[in-house]
BAVO-980163 format. One record per atom (N, C-alpha, C): y, z, x; residue number from 1. Coordinates in Angstrom, 3 decimals. Layout:
N
r north = Y	up = Z	east = X	i = NUM
...
// end
This chain:
94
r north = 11.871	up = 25.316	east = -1.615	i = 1
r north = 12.941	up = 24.867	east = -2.483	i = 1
r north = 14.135	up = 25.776	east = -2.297	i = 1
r north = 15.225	up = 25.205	east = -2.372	i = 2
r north = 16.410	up = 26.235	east = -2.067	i = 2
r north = 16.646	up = 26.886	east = -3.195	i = 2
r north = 16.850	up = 28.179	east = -3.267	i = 3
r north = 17.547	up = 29.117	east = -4.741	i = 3
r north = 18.239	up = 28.043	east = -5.313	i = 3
r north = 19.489	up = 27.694	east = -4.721	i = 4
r north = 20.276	up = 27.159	east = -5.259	i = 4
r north = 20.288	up = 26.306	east = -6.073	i = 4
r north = 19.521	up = 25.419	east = -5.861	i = 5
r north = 18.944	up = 24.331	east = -6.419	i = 5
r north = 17.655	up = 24.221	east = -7.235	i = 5
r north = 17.309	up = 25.772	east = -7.847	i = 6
r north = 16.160	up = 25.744	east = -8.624	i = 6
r north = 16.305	up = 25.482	east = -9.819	i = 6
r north = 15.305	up = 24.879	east = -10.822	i = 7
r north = 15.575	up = 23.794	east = -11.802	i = 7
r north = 15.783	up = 25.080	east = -12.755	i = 7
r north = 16.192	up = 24.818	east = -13.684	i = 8
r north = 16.681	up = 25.723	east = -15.085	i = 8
r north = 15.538	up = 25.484	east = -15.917	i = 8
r north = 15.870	up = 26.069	east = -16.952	i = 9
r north = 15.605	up = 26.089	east = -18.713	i = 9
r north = 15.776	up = 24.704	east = -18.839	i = 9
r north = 16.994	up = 24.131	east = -18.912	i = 10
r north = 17.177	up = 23.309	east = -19.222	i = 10
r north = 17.088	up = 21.826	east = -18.374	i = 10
r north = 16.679	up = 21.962	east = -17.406	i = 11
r north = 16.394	up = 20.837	east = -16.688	i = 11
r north = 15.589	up = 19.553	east = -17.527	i = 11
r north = 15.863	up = 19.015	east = -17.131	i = 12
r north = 14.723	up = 17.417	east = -17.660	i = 12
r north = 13.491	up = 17.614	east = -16.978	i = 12
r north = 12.200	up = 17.436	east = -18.102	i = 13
r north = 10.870	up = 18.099	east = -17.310	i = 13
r north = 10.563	up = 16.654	east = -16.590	i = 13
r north = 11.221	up = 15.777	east = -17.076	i = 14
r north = 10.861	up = 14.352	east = -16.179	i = 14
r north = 12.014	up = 13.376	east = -15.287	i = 14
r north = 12.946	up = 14.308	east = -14.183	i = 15
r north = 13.967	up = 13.893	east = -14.078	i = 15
r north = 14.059	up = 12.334	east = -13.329	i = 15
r north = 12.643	up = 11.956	east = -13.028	i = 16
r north = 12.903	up = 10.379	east = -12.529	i = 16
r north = 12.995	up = 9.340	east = -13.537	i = 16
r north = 12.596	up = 9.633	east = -14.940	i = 17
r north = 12.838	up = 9.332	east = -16.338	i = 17
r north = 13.845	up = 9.694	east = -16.972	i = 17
r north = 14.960	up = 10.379	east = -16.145	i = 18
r north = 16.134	up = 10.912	east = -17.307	i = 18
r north = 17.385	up = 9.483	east = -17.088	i = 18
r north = 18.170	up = 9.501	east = -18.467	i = 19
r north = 18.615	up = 8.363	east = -18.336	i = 19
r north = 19.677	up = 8.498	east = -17.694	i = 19
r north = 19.932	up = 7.382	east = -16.819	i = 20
r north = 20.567	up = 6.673	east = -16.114	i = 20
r north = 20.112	up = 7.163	east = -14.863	i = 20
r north = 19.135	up = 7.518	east = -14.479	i = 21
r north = 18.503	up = 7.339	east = -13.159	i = 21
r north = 18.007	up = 5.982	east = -13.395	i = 21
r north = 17.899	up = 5.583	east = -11.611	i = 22
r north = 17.629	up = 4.342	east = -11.375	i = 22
r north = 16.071	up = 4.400	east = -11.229	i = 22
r north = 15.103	up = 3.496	east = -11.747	i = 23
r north = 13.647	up = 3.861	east = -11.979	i = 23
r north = 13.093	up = 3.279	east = -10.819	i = 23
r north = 11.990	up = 3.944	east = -10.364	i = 24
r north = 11.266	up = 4.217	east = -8.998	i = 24
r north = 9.883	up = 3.957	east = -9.151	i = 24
r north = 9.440	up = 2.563	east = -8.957	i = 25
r north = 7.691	up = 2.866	east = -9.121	i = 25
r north = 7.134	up = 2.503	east = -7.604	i = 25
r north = 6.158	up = 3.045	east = -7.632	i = 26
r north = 4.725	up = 2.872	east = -6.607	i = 26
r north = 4.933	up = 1.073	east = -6.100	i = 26
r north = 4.666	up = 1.114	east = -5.086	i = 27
r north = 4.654	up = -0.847	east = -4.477	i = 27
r north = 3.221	up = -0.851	east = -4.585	i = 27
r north = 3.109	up = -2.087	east = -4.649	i = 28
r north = 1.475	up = -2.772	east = -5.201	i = 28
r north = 1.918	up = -3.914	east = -3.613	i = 28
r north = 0.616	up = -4.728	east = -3.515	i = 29
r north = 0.653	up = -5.567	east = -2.658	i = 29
r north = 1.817	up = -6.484	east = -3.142	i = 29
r north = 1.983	up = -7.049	east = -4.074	i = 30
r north = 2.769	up = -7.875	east = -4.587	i = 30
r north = 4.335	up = -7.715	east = -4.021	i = 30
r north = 4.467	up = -6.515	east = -3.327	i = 31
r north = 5.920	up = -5.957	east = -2.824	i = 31
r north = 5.975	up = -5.906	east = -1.415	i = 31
r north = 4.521	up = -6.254	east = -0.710	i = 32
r north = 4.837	up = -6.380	east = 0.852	i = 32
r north = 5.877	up = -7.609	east = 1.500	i = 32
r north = 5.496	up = -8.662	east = 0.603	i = 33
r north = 6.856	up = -9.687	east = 1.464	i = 33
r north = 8.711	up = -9.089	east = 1.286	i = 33
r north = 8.607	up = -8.497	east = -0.092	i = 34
r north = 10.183	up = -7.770	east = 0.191	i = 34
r north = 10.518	up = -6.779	east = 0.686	i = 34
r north = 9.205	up = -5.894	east = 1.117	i = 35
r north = 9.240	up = -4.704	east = 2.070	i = 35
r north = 9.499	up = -5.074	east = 3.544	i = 35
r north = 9.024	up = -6.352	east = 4.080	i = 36
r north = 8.892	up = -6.748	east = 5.245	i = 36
r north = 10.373	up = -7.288	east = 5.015	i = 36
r north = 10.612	up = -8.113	east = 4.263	i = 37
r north = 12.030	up = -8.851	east = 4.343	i = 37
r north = 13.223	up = -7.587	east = 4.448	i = 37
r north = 13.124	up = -6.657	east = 3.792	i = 38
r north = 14.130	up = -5.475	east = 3.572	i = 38
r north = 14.164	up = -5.191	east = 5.059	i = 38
r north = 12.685	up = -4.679	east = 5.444	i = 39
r north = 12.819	up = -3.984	east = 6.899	i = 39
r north = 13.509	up = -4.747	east = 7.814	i = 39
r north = 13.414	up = -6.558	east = 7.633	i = 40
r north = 13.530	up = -7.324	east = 9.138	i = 40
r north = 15.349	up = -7.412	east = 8.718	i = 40
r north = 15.595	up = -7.220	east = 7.303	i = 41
r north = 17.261	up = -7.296	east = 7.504	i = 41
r north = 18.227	up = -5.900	east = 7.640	i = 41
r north = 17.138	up = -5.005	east = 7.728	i = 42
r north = 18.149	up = -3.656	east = 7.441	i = 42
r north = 17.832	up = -2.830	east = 8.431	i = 42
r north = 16.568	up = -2.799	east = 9.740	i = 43
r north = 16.195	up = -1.981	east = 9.829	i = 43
r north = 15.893	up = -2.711	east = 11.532	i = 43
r north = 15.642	up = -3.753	east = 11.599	i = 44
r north = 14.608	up = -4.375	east = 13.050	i = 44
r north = 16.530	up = -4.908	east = 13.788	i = 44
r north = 16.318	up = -4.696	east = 15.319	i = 45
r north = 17.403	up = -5.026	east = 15.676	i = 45
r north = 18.398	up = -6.983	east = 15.264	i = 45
r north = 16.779	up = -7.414	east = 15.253	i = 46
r north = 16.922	up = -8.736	east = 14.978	i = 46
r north = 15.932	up = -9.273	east = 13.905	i = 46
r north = 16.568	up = -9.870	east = 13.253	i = 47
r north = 15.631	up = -10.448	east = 12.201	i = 47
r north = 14.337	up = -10.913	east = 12.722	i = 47
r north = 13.690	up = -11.263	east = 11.487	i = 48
r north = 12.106	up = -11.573	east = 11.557	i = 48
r north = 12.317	up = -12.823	east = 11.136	i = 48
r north = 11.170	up = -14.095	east = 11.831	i = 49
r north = 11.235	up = -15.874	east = 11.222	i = 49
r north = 10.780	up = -15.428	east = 10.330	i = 49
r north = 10.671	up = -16.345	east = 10.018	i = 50
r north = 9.612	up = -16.993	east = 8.533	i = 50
r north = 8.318	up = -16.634	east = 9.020	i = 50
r north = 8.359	up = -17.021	east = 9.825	i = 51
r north = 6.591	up = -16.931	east = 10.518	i = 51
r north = 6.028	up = -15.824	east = 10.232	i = 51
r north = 6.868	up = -14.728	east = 10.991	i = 52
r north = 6.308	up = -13.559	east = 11.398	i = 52
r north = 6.592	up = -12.643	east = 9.851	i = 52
r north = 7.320	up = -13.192	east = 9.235	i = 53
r north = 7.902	up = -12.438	east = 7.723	i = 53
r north = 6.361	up = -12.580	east = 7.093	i = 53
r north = 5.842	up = -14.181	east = 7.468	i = 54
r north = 4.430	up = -14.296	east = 6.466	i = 54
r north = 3.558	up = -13.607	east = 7.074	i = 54
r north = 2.996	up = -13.247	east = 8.236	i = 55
r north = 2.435	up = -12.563	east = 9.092	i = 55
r north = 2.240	up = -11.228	east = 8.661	i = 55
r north = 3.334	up = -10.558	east = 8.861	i = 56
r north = 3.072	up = -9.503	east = 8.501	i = 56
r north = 3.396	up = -8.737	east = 6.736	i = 56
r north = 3.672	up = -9.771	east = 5.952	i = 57
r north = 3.493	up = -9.741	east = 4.840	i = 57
r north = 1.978	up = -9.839	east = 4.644	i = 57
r north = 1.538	up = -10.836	east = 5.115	i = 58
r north = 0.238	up = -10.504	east = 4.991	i = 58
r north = -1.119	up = -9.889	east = 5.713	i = 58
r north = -0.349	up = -8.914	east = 6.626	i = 59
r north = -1.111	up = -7.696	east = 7.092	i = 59
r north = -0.540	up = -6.464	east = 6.789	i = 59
r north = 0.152	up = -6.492	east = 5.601	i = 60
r north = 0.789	up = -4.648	east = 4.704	i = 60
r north = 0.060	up = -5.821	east = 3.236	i = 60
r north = 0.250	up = -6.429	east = 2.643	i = 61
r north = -0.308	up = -6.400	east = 1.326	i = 61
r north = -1.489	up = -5.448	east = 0.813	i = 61
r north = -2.871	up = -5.984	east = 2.436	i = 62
r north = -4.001	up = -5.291	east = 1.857	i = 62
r north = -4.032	up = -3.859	east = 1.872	i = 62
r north = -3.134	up = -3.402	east = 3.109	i = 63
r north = -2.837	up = -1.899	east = 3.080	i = 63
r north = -1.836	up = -1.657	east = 2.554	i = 63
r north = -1.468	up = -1.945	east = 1.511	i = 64
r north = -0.585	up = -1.592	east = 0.060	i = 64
r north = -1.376	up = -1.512	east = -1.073	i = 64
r north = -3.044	up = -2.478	east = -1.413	i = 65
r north = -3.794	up = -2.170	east = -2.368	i = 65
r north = -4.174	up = -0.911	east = -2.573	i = 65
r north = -5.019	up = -0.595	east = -3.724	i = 66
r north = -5.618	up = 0.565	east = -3.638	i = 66
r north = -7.030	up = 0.940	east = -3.078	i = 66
r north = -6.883	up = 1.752	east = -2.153	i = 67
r north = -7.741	up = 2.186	east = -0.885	i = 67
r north = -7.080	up = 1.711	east = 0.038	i = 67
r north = -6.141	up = 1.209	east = 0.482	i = 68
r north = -5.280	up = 1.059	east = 1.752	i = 68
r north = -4.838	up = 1.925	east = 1.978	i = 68
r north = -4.244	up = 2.025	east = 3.478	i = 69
r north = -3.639	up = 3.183	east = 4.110	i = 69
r north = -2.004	up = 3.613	east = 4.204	i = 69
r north = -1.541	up = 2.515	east = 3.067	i = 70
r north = -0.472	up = 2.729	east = 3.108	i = 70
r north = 0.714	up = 2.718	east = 1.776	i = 70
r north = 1.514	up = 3.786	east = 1.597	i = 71
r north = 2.228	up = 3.726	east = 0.234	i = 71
r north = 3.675	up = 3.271	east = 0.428	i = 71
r north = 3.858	up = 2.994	east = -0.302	i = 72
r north = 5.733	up = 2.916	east = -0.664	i = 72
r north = 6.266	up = 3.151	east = -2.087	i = 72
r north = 7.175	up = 2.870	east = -2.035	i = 73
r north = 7.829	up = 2.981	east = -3.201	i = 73
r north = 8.863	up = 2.233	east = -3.079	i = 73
r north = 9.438	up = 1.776	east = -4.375	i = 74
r north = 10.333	up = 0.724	east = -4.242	i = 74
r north = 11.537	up = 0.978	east = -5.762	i = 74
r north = 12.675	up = 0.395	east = -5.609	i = 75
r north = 13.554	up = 0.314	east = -6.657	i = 75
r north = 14.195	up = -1.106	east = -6.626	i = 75
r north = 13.909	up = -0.927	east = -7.737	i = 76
r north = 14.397	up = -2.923	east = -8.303	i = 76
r north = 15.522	up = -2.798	east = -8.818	i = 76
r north = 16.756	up = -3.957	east = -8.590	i = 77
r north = 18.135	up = -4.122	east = -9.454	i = 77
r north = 17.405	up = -4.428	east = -10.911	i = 77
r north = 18.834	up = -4.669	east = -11.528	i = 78
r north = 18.197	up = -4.789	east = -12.832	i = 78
r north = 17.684	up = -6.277	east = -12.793	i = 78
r north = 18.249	up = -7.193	east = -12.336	i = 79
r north = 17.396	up = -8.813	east = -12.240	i = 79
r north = 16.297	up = -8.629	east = -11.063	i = 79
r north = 15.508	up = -7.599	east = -11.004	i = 80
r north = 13.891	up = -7.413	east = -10.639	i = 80
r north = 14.443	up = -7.782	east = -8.889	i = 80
r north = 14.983	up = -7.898	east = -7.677	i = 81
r north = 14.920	up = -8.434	east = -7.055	i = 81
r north = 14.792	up = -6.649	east = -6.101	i = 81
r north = 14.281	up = -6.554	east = -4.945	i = 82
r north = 14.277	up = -4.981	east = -4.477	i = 82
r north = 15.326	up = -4.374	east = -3.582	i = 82
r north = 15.658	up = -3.346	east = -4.542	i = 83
r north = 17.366	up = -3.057	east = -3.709	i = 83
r north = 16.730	up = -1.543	east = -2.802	i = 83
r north = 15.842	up = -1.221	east = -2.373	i = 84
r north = 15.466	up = 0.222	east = -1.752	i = 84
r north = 14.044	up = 0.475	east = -1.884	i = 84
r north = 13.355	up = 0.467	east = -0.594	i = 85
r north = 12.374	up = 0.929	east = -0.437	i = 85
r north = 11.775	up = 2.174	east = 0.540	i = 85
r north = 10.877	up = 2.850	east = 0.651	i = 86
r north = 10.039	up = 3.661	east = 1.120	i = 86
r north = 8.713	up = 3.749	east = 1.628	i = 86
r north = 8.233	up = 3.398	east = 3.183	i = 87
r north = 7.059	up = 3.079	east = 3.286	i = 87
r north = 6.394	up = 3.651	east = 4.365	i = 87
r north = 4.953	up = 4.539	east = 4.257	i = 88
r north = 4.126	up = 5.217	east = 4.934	i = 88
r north = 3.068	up = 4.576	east = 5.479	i = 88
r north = 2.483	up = 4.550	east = 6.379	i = 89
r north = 1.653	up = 3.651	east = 7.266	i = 89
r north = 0.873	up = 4.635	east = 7.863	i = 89
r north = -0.633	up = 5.111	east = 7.589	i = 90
r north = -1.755	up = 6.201	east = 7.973	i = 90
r north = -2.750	up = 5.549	east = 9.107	i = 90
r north = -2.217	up = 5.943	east = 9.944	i = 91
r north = -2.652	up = 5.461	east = 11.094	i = 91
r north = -4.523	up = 5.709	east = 11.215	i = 91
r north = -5.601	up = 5.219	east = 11.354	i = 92
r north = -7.060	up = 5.359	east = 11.056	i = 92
r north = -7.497	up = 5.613	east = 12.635	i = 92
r north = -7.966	up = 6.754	east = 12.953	i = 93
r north = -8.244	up = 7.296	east = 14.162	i = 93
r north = -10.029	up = 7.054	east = 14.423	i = 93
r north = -10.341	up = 6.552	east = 15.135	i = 94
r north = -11.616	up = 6.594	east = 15.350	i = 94
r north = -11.986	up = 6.782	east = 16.121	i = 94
// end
């Protein structure tokens, strides 16, 4: 942690809860089709069909459950739709 930036006395002991931060929860399977949609518009040189959007929406859902190998995190506008995500993928070596 940098000196500089070490939390005080007075810091918020819960600063992802302090108000007017934008709130941040854990993705559940239920968030793989807008994780995939986010990635194929923000991130892949060329978009993703439909096809391949369902595809691989539905090969991150199950590794988004719990015991899957993979986390994210996500932030919703205020009309629930996902404006920012974060996602780790644990590669299983055998």
């Amino acid at each position: 942690m940098n000196a500089d930036r070490a939390p005080t006395a007075t810091a918020n002991p819960h600063p992802l809860t302090a108000p007017g931060r934008v709130p941040v929860s854990a993705a559940t399977s239920a968030d793989a089709e807008g994780i995939i949609r986010m990635r194929s518009a923000h991130v892949l040189s060329a978009p993703l069909d439909e096809e391949w959007i369902g595809r691989s929406a539905d090969e991150l859902a199950p590794r988004l459950a719990p015991g899957g190998d993979a986390r994210a995190f996500v932030v919703d506008t205020p009309d629930s739709s996902m404006a920012a995500c974060a996602l780790v993928l644990q590669r299983c070596l055998s």
